[in-house]
C-alpha positions as CSV (number, residue, x, y, z in Angstrom):
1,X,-14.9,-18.1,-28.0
2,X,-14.7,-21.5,-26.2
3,X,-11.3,-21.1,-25.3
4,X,-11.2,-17.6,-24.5
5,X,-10.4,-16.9,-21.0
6,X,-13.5,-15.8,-18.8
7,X,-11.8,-13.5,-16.2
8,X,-11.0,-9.9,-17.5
9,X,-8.2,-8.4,-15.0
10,X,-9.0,-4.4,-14.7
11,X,-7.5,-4.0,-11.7
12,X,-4.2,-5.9,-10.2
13,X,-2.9,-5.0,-6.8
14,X,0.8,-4.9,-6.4
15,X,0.8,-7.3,-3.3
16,X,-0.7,-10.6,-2.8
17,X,-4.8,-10.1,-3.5
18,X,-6.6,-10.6,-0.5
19,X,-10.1,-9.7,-2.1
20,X,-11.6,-9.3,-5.4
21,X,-14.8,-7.7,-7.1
22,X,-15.7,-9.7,-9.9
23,X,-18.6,-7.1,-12.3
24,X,-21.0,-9.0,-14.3
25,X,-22.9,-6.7,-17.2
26,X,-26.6,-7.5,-18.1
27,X,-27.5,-9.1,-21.6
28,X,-30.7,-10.4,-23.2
29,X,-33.1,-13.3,-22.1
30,X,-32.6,-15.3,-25.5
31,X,-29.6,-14.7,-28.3
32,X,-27.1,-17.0,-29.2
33,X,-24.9,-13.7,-30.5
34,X,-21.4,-13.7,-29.2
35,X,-21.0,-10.8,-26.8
36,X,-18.4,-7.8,-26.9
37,X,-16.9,-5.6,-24.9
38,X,-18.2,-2.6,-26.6
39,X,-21.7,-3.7,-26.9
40,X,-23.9,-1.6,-24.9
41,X,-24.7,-3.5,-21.7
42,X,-21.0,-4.2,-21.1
43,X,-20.1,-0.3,-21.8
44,X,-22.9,0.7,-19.1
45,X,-21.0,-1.0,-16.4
46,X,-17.9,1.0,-17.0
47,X,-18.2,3.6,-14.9
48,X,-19.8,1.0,-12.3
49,X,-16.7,-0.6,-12.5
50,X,-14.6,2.2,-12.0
51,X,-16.9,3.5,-8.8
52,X,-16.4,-0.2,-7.1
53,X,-12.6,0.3,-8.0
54,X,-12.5,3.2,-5.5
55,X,-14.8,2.0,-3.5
56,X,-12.1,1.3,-0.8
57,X,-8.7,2.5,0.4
58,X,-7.7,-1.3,0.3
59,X,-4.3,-1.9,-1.8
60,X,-5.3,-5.9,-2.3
61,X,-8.5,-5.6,-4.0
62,X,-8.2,-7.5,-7.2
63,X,-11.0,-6.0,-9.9
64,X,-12.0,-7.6,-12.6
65,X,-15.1,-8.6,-15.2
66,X,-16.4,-11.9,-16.5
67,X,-16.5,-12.1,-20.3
68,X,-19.5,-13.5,-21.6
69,X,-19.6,-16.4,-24.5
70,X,-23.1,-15.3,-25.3
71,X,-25.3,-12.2,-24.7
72,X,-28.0,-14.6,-23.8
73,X,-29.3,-16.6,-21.0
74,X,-30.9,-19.1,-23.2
75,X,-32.3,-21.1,-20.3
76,X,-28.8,-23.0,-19.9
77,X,-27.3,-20.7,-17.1
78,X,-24.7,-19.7,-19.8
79,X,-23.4,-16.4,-17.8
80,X,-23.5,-18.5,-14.5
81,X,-21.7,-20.8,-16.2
82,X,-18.9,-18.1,-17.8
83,X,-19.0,-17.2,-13.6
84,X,-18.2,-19.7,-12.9
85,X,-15.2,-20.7,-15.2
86,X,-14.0,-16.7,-14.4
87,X,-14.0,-17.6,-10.5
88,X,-12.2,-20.7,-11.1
89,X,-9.7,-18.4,-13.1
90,X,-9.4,-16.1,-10.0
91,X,-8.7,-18.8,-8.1
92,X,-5.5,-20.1,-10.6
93,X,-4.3,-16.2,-10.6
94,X,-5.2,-15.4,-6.7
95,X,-5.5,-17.8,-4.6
96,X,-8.6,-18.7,-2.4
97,X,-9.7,-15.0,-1.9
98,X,-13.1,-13.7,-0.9
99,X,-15.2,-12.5,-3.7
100,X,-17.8,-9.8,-3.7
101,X,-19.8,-10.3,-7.1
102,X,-21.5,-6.9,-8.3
103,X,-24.0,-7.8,-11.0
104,X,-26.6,-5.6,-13.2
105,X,-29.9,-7.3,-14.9
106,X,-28.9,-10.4,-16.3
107,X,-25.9,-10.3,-15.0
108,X,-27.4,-9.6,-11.3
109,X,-29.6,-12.6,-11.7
110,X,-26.0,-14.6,-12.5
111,X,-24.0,-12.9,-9.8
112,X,-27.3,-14.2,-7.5
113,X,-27.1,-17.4,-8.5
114,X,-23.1,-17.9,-8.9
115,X,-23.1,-17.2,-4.9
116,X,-23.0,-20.8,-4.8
117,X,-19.4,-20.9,-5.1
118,X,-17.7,-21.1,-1.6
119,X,-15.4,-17.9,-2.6
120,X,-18.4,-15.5,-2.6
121,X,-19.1,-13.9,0.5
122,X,-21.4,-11.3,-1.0
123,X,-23.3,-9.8,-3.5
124,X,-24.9,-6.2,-4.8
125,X,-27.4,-7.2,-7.6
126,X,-28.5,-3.8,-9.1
127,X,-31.8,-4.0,-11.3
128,X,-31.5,-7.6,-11.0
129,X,-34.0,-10.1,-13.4
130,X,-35.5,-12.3,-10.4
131,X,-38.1,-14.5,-11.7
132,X,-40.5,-16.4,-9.8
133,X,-38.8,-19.3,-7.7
134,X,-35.0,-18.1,-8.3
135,X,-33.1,-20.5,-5.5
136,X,-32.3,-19.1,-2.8
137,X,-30.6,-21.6,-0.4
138,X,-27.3,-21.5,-1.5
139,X,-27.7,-17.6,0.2
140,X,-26.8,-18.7,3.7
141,X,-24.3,-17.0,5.3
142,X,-24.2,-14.4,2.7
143,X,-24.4,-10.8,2.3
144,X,-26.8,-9.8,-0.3
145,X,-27.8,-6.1,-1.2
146,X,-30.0,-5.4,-4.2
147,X,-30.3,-1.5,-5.6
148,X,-33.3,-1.5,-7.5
149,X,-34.8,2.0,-9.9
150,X,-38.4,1.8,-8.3
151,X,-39.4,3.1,-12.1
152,X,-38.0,0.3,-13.3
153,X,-39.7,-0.9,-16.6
154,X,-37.6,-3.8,-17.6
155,X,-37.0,-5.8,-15.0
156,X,-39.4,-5.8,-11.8
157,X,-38.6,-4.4,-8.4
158,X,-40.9,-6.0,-6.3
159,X,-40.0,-9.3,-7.9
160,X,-36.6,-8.0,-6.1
161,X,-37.7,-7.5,-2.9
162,X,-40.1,-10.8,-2.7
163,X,-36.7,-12.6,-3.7
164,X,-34.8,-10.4,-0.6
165,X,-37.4,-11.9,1.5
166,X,-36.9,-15.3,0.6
167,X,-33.3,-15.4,1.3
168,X,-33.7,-13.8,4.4
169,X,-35.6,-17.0,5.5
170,X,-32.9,-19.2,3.7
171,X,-30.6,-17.6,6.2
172,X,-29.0,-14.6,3.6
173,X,-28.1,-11.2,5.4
174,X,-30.0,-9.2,3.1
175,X,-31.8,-5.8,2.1
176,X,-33.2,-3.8,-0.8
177,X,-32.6,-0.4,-1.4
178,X,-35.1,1.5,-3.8
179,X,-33.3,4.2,-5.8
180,X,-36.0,6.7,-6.2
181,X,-37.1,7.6,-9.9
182,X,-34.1,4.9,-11.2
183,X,-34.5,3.0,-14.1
184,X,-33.3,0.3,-15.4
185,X,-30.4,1.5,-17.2
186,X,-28.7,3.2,-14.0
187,X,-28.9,6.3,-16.1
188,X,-31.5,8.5,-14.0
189,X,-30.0,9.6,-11.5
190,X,-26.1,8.2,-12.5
191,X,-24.5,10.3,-9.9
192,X,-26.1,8.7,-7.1
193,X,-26.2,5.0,-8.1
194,X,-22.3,4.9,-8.5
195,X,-22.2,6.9,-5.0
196,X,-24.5,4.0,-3.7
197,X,-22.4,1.6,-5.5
198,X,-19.3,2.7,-4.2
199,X,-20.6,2.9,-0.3
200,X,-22.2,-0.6,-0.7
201,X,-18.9,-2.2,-2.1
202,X,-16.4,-0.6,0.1
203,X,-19.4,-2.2,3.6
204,X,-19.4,-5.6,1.5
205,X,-15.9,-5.7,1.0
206,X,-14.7,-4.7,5.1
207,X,-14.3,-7.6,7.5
208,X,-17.6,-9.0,9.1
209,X,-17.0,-7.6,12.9
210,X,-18.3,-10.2,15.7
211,X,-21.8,-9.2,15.7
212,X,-21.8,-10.4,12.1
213,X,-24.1,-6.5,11.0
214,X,-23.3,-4.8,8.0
215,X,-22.4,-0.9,8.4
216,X,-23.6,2.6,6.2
217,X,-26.4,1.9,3.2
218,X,-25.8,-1.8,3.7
219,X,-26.3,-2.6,6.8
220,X,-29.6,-0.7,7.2
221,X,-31.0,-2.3,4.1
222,X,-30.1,-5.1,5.8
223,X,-31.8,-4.6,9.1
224,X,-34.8,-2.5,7.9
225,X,-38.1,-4.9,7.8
226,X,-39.2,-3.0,4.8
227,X,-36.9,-1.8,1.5
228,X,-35.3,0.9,2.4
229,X,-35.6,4.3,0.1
230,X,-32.2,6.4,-1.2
């Protein structure tokens, strides 16, 4: 596992990339275990995967995953860590493209905090785990949009939208949308949080016009004061 590679390719453009969506799956707070493609969290991103793939009519988006060492986050940053080594990968294979990071649960929570890497120009963190005092002032300058079930059990979506409002004051362009009667899994309601997924990616992914707003489901989240309800 310590030499695998950490950058899963699912998606290779036929010209030079000019962007890429990297998908990070959730996992557990504490287990050593080695994780696997076919274990459940990394099969419940699948078909997010595939809705961020045709998210956009763009031929030069590069899609790919980040393979996990362990299924944990053990309290030493492990999956920001595997991010890290899988956007240092993208960088050997592509060149200094922009990254939009697409995380769920765990994985959210790493995508968040792997924003620190110059490359990333945005995030959409859906059900993300946000505990109290995540940092948040690496977020300037980016675009951050969180989905969160609003029957969530697992993992808490007002801890999401008290961490939206704190990198809005670090200088983050972001906004929560509440997916009403979603939980955790994405599986309640499927339909429509692949069809949010796919607007969201395809607004992250479109050049920043002069004004610097967001269009569609992500710029309003974005603007509204308050999270905004799909």
């Amino acid at each position: 596992m310590a030499g695998a590679a950490a950058l899963v390719v699912r998606r290779r453009p036929t010209t030079r990339a000019g962007a890429a969506v990297l998908m990070l799956h959730g996992g557990r707070e504490h287990s050593r275990r080695a994780s696997r493609a076919w274990h459940p969290a990394a099969l419940r991103m699948r078909p997010v995967l595939r809705a961020a793939a045709a998210s956009t009519d763009r031929r030069d988006v590069l899609v790919a995953e980040v393979r996990y060492r362990y299924q944990g986050w053990n309290a030493t940053e492990d999956p920001v860590d595997d991010a890290a080594r899988a956007l240092d990968e993208l960088r050997r294979l592509a060149g200094d493209v922009p990254v939009t990071l697409v995380g769920h649960s765990m994985g959210g929570r790493a995508a968040l905090r792997a924003a620190a890497d110059p490359a990333v120009r945005a995030v959409l963190a859906l059900a993300p785990w946000c505990p109290p005092g995540e940092p948040v002032a690496h977020l300037a300058g980016t675009r951050v949009v969180v989905l969160h079930g609003d029957r969530d059990r697992v993992t808490d979506p007002g801890a999401s939208a008290e961490y939206v409002r704190r990198a809005r004051q670090a200088g983050a362009q972001a906004g929560l949308v509440l997916v009403r009667g979603g939980d955790h899994a994405m599986l309640r309601r499927g339909a429509d949080w692949h069809r949010a997924t796919t607007a969201v990616v395809a607004q992250l992914l479109r050049a920043q016009p002069a004004s610097g707003a967001l269009e569609g489901l992500a710029g309003r989240a974005c603007a509204a004061e308050n999270p905004l309800l799909w």
